[in-house]
N, C-alpha and C positions, 0 to 999 in steps of 0.2 A: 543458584538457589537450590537447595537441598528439597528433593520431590518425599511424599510419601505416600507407603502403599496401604496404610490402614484402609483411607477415606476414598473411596471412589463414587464420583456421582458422572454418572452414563449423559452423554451426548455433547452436543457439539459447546454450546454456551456454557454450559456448568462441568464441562468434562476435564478441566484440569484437576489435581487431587487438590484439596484443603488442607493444610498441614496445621494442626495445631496444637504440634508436640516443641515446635521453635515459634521464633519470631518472624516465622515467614507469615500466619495468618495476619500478622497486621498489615502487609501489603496487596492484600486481596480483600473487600466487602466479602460480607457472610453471602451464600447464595442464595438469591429470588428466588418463593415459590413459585409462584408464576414462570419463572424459568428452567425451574427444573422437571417439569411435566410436560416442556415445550415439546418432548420427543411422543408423548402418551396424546395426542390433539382428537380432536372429534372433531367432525363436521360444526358441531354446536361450537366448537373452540374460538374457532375463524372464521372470519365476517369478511366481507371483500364487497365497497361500498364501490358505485361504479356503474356505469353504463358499457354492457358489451364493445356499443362502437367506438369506446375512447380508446387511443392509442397506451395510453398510460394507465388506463385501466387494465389492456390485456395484458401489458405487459408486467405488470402484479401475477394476472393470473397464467400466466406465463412459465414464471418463477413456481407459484404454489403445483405448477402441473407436472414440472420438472423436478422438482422435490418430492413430489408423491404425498402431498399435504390436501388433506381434506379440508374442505370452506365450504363453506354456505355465503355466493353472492345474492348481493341484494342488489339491485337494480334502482338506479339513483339518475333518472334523465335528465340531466343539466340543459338541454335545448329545451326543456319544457317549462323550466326555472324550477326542479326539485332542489338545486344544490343550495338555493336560496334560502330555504324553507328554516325555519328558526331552528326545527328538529337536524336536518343535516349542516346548519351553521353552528351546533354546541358540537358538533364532530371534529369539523374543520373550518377555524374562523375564517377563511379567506373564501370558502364555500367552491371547491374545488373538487375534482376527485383524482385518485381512489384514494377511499380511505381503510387501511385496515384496524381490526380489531382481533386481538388475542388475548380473554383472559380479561385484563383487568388495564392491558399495554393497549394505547390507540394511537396508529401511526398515520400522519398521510404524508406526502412526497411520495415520487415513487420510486426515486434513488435508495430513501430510507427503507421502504417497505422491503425492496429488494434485499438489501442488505441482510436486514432483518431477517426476512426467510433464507435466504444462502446461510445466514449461523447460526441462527436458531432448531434448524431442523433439518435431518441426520438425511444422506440421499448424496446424487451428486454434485460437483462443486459446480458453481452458476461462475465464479468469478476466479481467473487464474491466482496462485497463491505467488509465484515468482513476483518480484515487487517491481521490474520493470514491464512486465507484461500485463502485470494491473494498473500502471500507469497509463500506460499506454492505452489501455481498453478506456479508462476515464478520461482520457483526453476528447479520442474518438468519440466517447458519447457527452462530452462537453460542446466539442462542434457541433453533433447534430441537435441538442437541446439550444444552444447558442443560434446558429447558422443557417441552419437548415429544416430545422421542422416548423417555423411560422413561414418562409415564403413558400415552402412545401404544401402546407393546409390552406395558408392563406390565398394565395396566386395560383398554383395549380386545381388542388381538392375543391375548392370555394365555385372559382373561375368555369373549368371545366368539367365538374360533375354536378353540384349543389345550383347553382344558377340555371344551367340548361334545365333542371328538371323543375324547377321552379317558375322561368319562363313558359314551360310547353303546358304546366297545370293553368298556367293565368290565362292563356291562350285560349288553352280547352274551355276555362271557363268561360270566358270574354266570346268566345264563339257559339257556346252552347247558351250564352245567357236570353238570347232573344227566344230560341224555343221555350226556357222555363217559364220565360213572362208569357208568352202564347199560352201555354197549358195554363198558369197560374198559380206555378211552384213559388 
């Protein structure tokens, strides 16, 4: 495919040239604006919906910190039933998170969102470019989305951290409740 150098449009997603002195523009859509400002972003740009302690939240923000991408998170607590809410279910119908937003693009998964910021915006590479070594990397994280991260949160995280401390508050209460009837809390 014969390149040209009239047309340069700068960054990672719209950075190859547009040729439209041959027939090669027919094998390329014209370029998104939206895409092509991806490298100009603001705070205001990028929305990162999400609760700090989700894993799949940080790991968005993760991606946007190692990119050097400015967001603006919003704080979306799904153990409180915010993901519920009719407003974060026109986001993402499955009422999940994170979701992000760019622009006018709203993504959620968090494979996609990755993605998405690894090409979208200029910085270093999040994802090896060699096509066995990114196989390879998507495998390993198929196991631990597959294998390993529900008896991880479920049976350990659950088990051992979230129950004990929820046992020792019913406790505390269940102990303390005959003084609050004494006084007449």
């Amino acid at each position: 495919m014969r390149r040209c150098s009239n047309v340069h449009r700068p960054g990672r997603i719209s950075g190859a040239p547009w040729c439209h002195s041959s027939a090669t523009h027919l094998l390329r859509p014209p370029p998104h604006p939206a895409l092509d400002r991806a490298n100009t972003v603001t705070a205001s740009d990028v929305i990162l919906y999400g609760p700090g302690y989700s894993t799949y939240t940080r790991t968005a923000r993760l991606a946007l910190e190692e990119k050097g991408v400015s967001y603006r998170p919003v704080e979306v607590d799904f153990l409180r039933g915010a993901a519920k809410t009719p407003e974060h279910l026109s986001r993402h119908p499955f009422g999940k998170v994170p979701v992000l937003e760019h622009g006018d693009l709203r993504l959620y998964e968090t494979a996609a969102i990755t993605d998405y910021i690894d090409n979208a915006f200029s910085g270093p590479p999040l994802q090896p470019k060699d096509v066995r070594a990114r196989a390879l990397m998507l495998q390993v994280i198929g196991i631990t989305v597959s294998y390993v991260y529900a008896p991880m949160v479920g049976q350990i995280l659950v088990e051992r951290l979230i129950k004990p401390v929820s046992v020792k508050r019913q406790t505390q209460r269940s102990w303390n409740q005959p003084c609050v009837d004494f006084v007449g809390g």
